[in-house]
N, C-alpha and C positions, 0 to 999 in steps of 0.2 A: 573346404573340408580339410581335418587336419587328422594324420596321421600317426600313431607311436607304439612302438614294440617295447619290452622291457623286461628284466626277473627280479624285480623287485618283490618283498613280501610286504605290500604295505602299499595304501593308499594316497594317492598327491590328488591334490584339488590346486588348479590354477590358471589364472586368465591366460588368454591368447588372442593377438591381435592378428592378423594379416589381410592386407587387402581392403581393410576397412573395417573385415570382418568382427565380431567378437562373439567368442565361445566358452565354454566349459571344459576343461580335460581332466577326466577323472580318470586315475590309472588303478587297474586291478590285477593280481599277480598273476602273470607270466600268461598275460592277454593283448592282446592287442586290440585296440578298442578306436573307434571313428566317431568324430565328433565332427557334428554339423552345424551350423548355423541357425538351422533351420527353426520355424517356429512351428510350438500347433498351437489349438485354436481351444480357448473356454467355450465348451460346448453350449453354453448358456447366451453371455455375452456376444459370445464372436469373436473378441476381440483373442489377437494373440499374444502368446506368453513367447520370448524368444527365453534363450540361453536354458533349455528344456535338454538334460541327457539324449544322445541317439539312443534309439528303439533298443539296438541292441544290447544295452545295460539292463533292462528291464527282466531278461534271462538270466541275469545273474543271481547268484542264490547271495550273494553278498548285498543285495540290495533289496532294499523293503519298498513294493509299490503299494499306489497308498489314492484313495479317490475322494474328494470333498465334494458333501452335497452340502448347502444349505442357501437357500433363498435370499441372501446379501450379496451384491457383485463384490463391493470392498471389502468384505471380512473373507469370501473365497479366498481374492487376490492378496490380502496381508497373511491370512493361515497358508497359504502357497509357499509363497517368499520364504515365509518362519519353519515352513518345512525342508524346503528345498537346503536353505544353507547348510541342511544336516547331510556332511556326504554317503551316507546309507541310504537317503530318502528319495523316492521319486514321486512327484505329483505323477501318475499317468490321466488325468482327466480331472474335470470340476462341472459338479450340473446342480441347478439350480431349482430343480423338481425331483421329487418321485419316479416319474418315466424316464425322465433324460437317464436319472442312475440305474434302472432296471439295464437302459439299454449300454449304459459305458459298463457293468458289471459284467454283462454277457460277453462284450468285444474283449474286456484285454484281466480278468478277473484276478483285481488287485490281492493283494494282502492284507490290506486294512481298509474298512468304510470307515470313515468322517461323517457323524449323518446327524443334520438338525434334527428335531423334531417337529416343528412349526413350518409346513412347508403350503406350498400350493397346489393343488388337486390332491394327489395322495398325501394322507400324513407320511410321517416317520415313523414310525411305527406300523403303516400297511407296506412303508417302501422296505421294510426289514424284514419283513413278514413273507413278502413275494422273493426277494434273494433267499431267503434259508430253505423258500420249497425251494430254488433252483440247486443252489449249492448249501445244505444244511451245516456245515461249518464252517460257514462264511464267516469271520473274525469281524464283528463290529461296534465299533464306540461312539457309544452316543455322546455333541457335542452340542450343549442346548444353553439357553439363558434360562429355562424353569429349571427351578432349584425345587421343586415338586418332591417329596418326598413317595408321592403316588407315583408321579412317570419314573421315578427309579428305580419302583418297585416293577412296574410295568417293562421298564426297561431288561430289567432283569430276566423274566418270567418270557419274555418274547424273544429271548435266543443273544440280547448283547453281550459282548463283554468286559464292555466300561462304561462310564457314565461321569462325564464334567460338564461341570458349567463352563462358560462364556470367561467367568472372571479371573479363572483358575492360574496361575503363573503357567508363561510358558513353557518351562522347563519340565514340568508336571506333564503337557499334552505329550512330549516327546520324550518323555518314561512312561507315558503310560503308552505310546505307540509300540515300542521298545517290547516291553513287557507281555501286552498282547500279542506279540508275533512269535515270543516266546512260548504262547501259551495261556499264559498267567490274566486271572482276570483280576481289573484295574475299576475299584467305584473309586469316588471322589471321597473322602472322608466329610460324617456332618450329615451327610444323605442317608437318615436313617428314617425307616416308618415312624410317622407320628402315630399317637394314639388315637384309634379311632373314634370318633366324634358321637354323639348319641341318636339316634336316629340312622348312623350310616354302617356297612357292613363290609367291610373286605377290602381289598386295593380296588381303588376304582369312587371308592365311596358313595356308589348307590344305596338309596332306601329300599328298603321289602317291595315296595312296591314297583319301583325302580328295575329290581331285579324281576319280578311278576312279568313286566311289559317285558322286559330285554327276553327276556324266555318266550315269550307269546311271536315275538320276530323272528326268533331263533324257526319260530313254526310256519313263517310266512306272512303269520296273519296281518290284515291292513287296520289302521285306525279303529274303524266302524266294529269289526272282530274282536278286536281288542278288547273295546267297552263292553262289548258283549259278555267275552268270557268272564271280565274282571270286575263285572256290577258295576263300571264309572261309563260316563258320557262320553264320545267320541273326541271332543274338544278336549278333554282332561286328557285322556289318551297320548292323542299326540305332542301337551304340554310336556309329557310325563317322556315321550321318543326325543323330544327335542330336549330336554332337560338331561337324557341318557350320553345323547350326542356331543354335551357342550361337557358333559365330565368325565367320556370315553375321549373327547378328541377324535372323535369319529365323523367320516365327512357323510356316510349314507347308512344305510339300514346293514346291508353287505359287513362293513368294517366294525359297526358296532357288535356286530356277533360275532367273528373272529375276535374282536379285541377281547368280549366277553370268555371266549374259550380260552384266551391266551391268560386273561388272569384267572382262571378257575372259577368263574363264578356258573358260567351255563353248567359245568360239568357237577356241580353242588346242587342245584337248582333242578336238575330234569326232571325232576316228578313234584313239581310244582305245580305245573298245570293242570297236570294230569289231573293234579285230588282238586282244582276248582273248575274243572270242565263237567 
């Protein structure tokens, strides 16, 4: 454990050896701050991260905490690294699901989400979705490899407020972390709506009919119900759920109709049913 008092107006970042030991010492004005060896643990992995700030940095308003989810052990631990050597930034946690960041959100509720979109069990976009009920001005940037002109619209309309790609220079992710803690919302430049397609309607780019089933779910209804309402065969039906799912990125019936609500389409469509019931 190492010790330092100081009135300095200005931050030092600098190695320390003792004992074997090696640490971090980040000094902030006219604080005294402990710095440990200690490591913690990628909640995902297991494995640990040493040379991690003490806790107690973490209450500093001088410091931006900051949480990585996304489904890759090596790109958490390189996006970690590339963050950490910014001395404002603190990883407080890295999870590699959905639920894991539900539950690192609620323990230490950073200042910035880091959040794939392509994850496993929950999307990203339900795992966005569940923090903004919890804390609705949750600050978070979507960091994805789809260059999707759709997920960014989506991105958008579901409470983020940034959006880069994978490729993006690094100096770009830590202006745009910067900038979002300020406030300021940060897309990628390039990411603009394409023009919709013939046949399709809205962000999301469902068909009429598309949107018909996504509304008939909205109502509960099962397969067999569906066809019913809609004059098609039960089989088409669920072509038409499964087809909804793979261009919402929806893992269940659940996510596809909030995803529906969050781009406006259920809320355009309510009385759709109604006039073919």
């Amino acid at each position: 454990m190492f010790t330092v008092g100081f009135r300095c107006l200005r931050r030092i970042s600098t190695r320390l050896a003792r004992g074997g030991a090696t640490g971090t010492l980040i000094v902030l004005s006219d604080t005294i701050l402990i710095l440990t060896a200690d490591a913690t643990l990628d909640t995902h992995s297991g494995r640990s991260n040493a040379n991690r700030p003490n806790p107690q940095l973490r209450n500093s308003c001088h410091v931006i905490r900051i949480l990585i989810v996304d489904d890759h052990p090596v790109f958490r631990a390189g996006l970690s690294n590339l963050l950490e050597s910014e001395p404002d930034f603190i990883v407080i946690g890295k999870a590699g699901n959905g639920q894991t960041a539900l539950a690192l959100w609620q323990q230490h509720t950073p200042h910035i989400l880091l959040l794939d979109l392509r994850l496993s069990g929950i999307s990203g976009f339900e795992t966005l979705r569940r923090i903004r009920a919890i804390q609705p001005d949750a600050k978070a940037i979507i960091l994805t490899s789809s260059e999707s002109a759709d997920d960014s619209s989506r991105a958008m309309q579901a409470g983020a407020w940034g959006y880069l790609t994978k490729h993006i220079d690094q100096k770009e992710i830590i202006a745009a972390i910067r900038n979002v803690h300020r406030g300021e919302r940060f897309f990628q430049k390039g990411l603009v709506t394409s023009p919709v397609s013939s046949g399709m309607v809205g962000p999301g780019g469902l068909s009429t009919r598309e949107i018909d089933v996504l509304t008939c779910l909205r109502r509960g209804f099962s397969n067999a119900e569906i066809g019913n309402t809609l004059g098609i065969t039960e089989r088409t039906a669920k072509a038409h759920v499964s087809a909804i799912f793979k261009k919402l990125h929806a893992a269940d019936r659940a996510e596809a109709v909030g995803i529906g609500f969050d781009l406006g389409i259920l809320k355009t469509s309510a009385n759709r049913i109604a006039d073919l019931s």
